[in-house]
N, C-alpha and C positions, 0 to 999 in steps of 0.2 A: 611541506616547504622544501624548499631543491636546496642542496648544499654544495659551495662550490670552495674549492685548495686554489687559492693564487699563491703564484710564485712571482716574485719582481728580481729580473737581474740588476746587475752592478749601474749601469747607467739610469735606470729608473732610484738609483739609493746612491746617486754620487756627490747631491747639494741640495739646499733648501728646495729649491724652487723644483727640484725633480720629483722630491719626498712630498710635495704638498700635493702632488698630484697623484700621487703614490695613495696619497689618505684620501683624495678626494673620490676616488675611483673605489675605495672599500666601503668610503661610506654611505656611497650611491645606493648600494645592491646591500641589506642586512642577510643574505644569503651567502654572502663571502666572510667566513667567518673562521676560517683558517687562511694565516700568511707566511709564508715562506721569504725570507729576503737573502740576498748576495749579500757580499763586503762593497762599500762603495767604490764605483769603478770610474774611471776617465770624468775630470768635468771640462776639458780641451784636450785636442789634439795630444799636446808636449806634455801633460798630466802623467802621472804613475796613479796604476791600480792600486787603489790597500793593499789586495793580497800580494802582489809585486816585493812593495815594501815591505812585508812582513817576511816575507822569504828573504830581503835584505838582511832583516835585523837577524833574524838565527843565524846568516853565514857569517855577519859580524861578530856573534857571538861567538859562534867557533873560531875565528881569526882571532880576536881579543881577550877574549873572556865577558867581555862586554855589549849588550846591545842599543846603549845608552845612545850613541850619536844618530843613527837611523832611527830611533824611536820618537825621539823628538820629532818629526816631522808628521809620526801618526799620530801621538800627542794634539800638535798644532792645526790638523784638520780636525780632531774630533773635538775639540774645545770647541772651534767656529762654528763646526756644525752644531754644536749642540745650542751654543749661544744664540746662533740665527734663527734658530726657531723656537726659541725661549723657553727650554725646557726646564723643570724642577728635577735634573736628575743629574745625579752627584759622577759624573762621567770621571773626575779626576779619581776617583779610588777606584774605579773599572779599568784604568788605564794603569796606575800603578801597581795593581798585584798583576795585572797584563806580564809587565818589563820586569817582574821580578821573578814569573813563570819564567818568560822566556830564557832568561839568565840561564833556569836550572833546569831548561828540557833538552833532551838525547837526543828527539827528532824533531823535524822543520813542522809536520802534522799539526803539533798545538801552536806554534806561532801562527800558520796559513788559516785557521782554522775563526782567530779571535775577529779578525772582519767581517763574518757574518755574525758571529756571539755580539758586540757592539753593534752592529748593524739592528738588529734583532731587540736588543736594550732598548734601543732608541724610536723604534717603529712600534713599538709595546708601550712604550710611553706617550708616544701621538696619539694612537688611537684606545688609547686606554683597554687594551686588552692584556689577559696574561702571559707571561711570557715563559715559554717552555725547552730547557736547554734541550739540543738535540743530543748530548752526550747521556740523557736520562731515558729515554728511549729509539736511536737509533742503534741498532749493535753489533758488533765482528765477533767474529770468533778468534780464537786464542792464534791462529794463521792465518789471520786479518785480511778473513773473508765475510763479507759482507752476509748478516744472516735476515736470511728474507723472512721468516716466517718467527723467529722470536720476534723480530722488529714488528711486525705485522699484528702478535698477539697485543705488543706493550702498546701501541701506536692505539690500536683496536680501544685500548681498556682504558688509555691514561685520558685519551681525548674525550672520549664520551662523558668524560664527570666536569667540560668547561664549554661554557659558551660560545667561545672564539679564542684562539690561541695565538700568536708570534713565535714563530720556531727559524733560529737560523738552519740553513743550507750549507752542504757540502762538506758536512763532517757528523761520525758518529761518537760510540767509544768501544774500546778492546773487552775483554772480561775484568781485568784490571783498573779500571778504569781511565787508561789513558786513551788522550783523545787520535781516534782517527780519520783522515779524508779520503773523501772520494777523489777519480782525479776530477779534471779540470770539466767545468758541466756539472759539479756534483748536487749545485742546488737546483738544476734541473732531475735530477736521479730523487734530491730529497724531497722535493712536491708531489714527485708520481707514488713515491713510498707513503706520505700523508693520503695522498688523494685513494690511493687503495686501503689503507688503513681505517680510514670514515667511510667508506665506497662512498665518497661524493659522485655527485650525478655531472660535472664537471672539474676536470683540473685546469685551472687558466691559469699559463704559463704567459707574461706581460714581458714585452722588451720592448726594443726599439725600431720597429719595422713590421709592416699589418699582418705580416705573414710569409707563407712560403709565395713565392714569383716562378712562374713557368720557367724563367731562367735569371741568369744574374745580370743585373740592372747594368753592371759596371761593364757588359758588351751588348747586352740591347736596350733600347731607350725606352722606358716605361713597358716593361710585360706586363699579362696581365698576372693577375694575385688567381693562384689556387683556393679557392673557395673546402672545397670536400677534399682527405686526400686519405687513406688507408695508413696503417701502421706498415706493411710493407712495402708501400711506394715512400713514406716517410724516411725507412733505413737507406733507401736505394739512392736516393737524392741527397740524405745525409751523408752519404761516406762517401759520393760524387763532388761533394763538395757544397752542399745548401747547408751554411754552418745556421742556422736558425735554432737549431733545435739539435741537442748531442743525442745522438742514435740509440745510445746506449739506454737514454732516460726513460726511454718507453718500456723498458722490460719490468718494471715493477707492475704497469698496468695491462701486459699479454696477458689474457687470461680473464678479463674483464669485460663488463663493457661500457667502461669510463672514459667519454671522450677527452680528445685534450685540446683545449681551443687557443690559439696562437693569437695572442694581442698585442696594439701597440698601447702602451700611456702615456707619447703623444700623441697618437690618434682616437681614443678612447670612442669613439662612435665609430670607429670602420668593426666590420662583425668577423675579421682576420682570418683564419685556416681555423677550420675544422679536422681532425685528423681521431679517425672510427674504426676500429675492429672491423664491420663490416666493409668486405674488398666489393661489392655490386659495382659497376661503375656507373659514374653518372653517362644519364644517355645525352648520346651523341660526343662523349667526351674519348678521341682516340689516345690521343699521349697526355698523362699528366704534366710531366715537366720534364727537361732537360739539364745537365748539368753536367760538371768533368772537372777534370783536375790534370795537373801538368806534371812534370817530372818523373818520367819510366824511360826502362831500356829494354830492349826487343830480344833477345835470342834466339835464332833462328834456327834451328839443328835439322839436316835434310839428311835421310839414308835410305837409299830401296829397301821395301819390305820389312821395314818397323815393325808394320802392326802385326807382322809373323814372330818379330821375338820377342818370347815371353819376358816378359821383367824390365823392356825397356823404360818404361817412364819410369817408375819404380826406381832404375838408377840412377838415372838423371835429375829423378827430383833429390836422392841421398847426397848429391851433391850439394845443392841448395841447402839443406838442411844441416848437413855438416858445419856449414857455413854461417850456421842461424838468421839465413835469407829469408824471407816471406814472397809468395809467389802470388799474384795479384792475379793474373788468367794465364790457360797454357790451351790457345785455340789449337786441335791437329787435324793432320791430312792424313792418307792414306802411306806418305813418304815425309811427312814434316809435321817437326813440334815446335811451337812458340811459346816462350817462357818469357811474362811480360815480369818484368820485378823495377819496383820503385828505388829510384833513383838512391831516397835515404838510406837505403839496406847497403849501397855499393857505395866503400871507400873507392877512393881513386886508383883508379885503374884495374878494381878487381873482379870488370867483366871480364879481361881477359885471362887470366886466372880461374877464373871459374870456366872456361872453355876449356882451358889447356884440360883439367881434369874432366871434365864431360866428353870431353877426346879421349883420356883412359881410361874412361869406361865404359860405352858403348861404341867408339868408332865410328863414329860418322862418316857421310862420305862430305860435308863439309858442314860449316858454320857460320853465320852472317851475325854479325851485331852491328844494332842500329839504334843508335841517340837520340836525344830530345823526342820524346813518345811524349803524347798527351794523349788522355782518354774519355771520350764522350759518355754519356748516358741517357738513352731515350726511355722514359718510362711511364708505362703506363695498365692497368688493366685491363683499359678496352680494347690492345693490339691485342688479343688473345681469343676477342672475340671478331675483329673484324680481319678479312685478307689483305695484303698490298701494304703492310705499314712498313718494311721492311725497303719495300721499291721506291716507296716516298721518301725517306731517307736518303738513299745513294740516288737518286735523280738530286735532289737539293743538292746535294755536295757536289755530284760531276757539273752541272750548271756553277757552281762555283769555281772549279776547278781545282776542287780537293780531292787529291790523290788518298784512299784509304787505303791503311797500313795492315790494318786487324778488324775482323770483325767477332765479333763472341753474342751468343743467347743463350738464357739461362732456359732449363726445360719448363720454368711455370709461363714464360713468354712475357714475362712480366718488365724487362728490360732487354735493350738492345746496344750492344757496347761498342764502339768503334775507334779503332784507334789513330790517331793522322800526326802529321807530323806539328810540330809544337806551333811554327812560324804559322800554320792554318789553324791554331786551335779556335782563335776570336771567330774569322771567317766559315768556318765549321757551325761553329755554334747558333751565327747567325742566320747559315742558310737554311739550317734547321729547324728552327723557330719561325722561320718565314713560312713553311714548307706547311705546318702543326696551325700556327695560331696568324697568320699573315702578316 
């Protein structure tokens, strides 16, 4: 029999009528017999996350001594919730050693942590399964770093002796036993750690949307849905900007060959992303997907015969580093280096600052800085095996009349970066998707 890890985000666990659909989709398939749940998340637009509030109540507590007044309001949704679906389960003594923790914790970790522990209470008690605290076998080390492979031993041993279990998401514990979080995405990090731990033959990850899309809906009208997609085309579109899935989530399952299949549980019959260790591409498929993200700034540094002295980049980049900058691409020429760096690294005004000093150290014969950068991403497998993906690309955009800024490729061929300026990011995106999927 095939065993599959669902995980449910925060909007599939945000109010009755999400949660019933929550249960109805486990009890479909007696093969989903591990669940993973978020803290309930948004049930409108103007709504606060649990976890929102719960980081509320700690800074309350630190401001007052007190977490009483913001608590009350997590109180009052988890009463309703619990009431609306008529539960026999005594949520009021959950809630009050809750607010009497939080009182006496150091760090914000076990406050953030209690919306999926309740969350997880309550979905153990819908579908009658047992319910297994993640601080019992998820674990850090004593420099709360996440231990893959004791968590893997206990996960391995503790599950095998239960039929189906309820494990909250997004937090473990220390050696100590205080509790710790992943960051944000964590209950996505803690499905792929169950799903490797059982090696289920699936981890289905359930949210709110079928899957990964060619590109984002909110500049082209209806893409289509990535059907198949590689754990490395998965990273490339993830830190592009395809927030579907947090990048990071997949590293408990490299090394594997446990798919992770991307569902909605409002669409429960669409068959969502498939996303496989194997990189083969599907045939006839050139570019997977498209995607980018906005806010970089360019630095241009031009000198004859760079690449004859030794140790220039070398100090150019000591600068950035000085600086505790992050350097996102640094495309070069034969007389020129670009140093793209996102916008959040730089307070105001200290691209120029970081010139002045990249002027006393290697001497340029000048330097351009240029604003508002957004950055494209075309990616896919099959450019690596076919020629011209590169010319389809810049034809689309010159037909548009997007001026490109930058272009960058990584040596597996496996994306193609281009950089333009912000006012053309939509129009970029679209000419490109025109150009790949019509």
């Amino acid at each position: 029999m095939n065993l599959k890890v669902c995980k449910f985000g925060g909007t599939s666990m945000a109010e009755k009528k999400t949660i019933d659909l929550v249960k109805n989709i486990i009890l479909s398939d007696e093969t989903r017999r591990f669940v993973i749940v978020s803290a309930p998340g948004k049930r409108f637009a103007s709504d606060i996350k649990i976890t929102d509030l719960l980081y509320e109540c700690f800074y309350e507590k630190v401001r007052s001594g007190s977490c009483a007044v913001p608590f009350a309001r997590i109180k009052k949704r988890f009463y309703d919730l619990v009431n609306e679906l008529e539960l026999d389960l005594d949520i009021g003594y959950h809630l009050d050693r809750i607010q009497e923790e939080i009182d006496k914790s150091a760090t914000p970790d076990f406050a953030a942590s209690r919306g999926e522990y309740l969350s997880a209470l309550i979905t153990s008690e819908i579908l009658g399964m047992e319910f297994i605290d993640a601080a019992e076998i998820i674990k850090f080390t004593a420099k709360g770093v996440f231990d893959a492979e004791t968590t893997n031993d206990i996960v391995s041993h503790r599950l095998s002796l239960v039929k189906g279990a309820v494990i909250p998401g997004f937090y473990g514990a220390m050696p100590d036993g205080s509790i710790k979080t992943f960051s944000r995405g964590g209950s996505d990090f803690t499905g792929a750690i169950i799903a490797r731990g059982v090696m289920a033959d699936v981890y289905e990850n359930w949210t709110d949307v079928d899957g990964f899309m060619t590109t984002d809906p909110r500049i082209v009208k209806d893409p289509l849905l990535i059907d198949v997609l590689s754990y490395e085309e998965l990273r490339e579109l993830s830190y592009m900007g395809a927030s579907v899935l947090h990048p990071e989530s997949i590293f408990p399952l490299q090394g594997t060959e446990i798919p992770i299949n991307i569902r909605n549980t409002f669409n429960p019959s669409s068959k969502g992303t498939l996303i496989v260790k194997d990189t083969s591409v599907k045939e006839g498929r050139l570019v997977t997907g498209i995607a980018g993200r906005k806010g970089f700034t360019t630095i241009l540094i031009k000198k004859s015969m760079m690449n004859a002295q030794i140790g220039f980049c070398r100090q150019v980049l000591s600068v950035l580093e000085n600086y505790h900058i992050s350097l996102e691409h640094m495309p070069t020429g034969i007389d020129t280096m670009s140093l793209i760096i996102p916008d959040s690294d730089l307070e105001q005004g200290m691209e120029f600052e970081l010139v002045s000093k990249i002027r006393g150290k290697v001497n340029p014969d000048s330097i351009f800085v240029y604003k508002d950068i957004s950055l494209i991403a075309v990616v896919g497998h099959g450019m690596s095996h076919q020629t011209g993906t590169a010319a389809k690309v810049f034809t689309a955009l010159a037909k548009a009349d997007v001026n490109v800024k930058m272009i960058d490729q990584g040596s597996s061929e496996l994306n193609i970066i281009i950089g333009v300026n912000t006012s053309d990011f939509e129009k970029a995106i679209s000419a490109i998707y025109g150009a790949f999927f019509g």
